[in-house]
C-alpha positions as CSV (number, residue, x, y, z in Angstrom):
1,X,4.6,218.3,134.9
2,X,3.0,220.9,132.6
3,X,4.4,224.2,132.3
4,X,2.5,226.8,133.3
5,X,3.0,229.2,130.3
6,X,1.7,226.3,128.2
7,X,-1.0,225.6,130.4
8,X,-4.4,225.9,129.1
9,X,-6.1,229.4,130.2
10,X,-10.0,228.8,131.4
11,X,-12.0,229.6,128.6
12,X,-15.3,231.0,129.2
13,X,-18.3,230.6,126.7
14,X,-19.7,233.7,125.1
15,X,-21.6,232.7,121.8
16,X,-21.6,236.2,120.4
17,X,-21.6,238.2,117.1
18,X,-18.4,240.0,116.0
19,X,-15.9,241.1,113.5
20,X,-12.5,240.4,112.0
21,X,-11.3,243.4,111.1
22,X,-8.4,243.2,108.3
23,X,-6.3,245.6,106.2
24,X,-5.8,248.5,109.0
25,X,-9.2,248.7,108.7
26,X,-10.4,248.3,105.2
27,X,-12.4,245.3,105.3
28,X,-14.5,243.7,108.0
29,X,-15.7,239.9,107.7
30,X,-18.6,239.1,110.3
31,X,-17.6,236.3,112.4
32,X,-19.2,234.3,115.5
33,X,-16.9,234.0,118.9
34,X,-17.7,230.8,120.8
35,X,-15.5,231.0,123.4
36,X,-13.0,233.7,125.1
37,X,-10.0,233.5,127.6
38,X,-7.7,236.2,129.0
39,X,-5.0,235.0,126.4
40,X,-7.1,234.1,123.2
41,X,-10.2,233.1,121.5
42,X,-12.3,230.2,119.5
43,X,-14.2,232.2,116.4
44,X,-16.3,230.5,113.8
45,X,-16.2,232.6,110.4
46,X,-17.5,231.7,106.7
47,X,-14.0,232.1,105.0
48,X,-11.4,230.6,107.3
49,X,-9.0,231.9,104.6
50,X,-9.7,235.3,104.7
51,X,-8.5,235.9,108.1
52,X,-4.6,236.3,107.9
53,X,-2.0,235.7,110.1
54,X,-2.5,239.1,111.6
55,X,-5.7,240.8,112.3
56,X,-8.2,242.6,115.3
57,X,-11.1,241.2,116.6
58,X,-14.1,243.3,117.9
59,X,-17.5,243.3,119.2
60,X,-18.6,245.9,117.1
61,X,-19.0,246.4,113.3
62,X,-18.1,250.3,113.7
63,X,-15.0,250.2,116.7
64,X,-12.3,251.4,115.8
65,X,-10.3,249.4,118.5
66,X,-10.5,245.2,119.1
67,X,-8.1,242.7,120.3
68,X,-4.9,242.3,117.5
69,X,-5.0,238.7,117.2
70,X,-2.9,236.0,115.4
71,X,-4.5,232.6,114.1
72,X,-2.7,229.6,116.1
73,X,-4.9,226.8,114.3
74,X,-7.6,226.2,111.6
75,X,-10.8,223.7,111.6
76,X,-12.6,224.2,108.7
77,X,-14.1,227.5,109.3
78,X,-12.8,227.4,113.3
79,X,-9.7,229.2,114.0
80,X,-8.3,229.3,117.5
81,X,-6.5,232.8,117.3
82,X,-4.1,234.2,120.4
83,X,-4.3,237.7,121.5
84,X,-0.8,239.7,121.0
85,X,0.2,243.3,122.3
């Protein structure tokens, strides 16, 4: 039987620009979101490394707000990231 906190969320597929947004701030890296669920998110970006443990994750280059993430796993320049409060 599968736990259900470990159970997969439904992802839903959204194919759409956005940005890492590192550094409080500082420095934004353009990435592409393939899919999104209510928990977490699959984003394709150039530099797989330059998206730190930490970071937020938003729709547009100029908000000031996104989604704080955290990077669960790394495929090449895939990275399945988690949401976090």
């Amino acid at each position: 039987m599968i736990d259900a906190e470990k159970k997969r969320q439904s992802r839903k597929s959204v194919r759409q620009s956005a940005w890492i947004i590192l550094d409080g701030g500082f420095a934004r890296r353009p990435c592409f979101v393939i899919d999104l669920s209510t928990t977490g998110a699959k984003i394709a970006v150039d530099d797989a490394s330059a998206a730190s443990a930490g970071f937020q994750l938003t729709f547009s280059r100029d908000a000031r707000t996104g989604r704080r993430c955290q990077a669960v796993w790394r495929n090449g320049t895939t990275l399945g990231v988690r949401f976090i409060a």
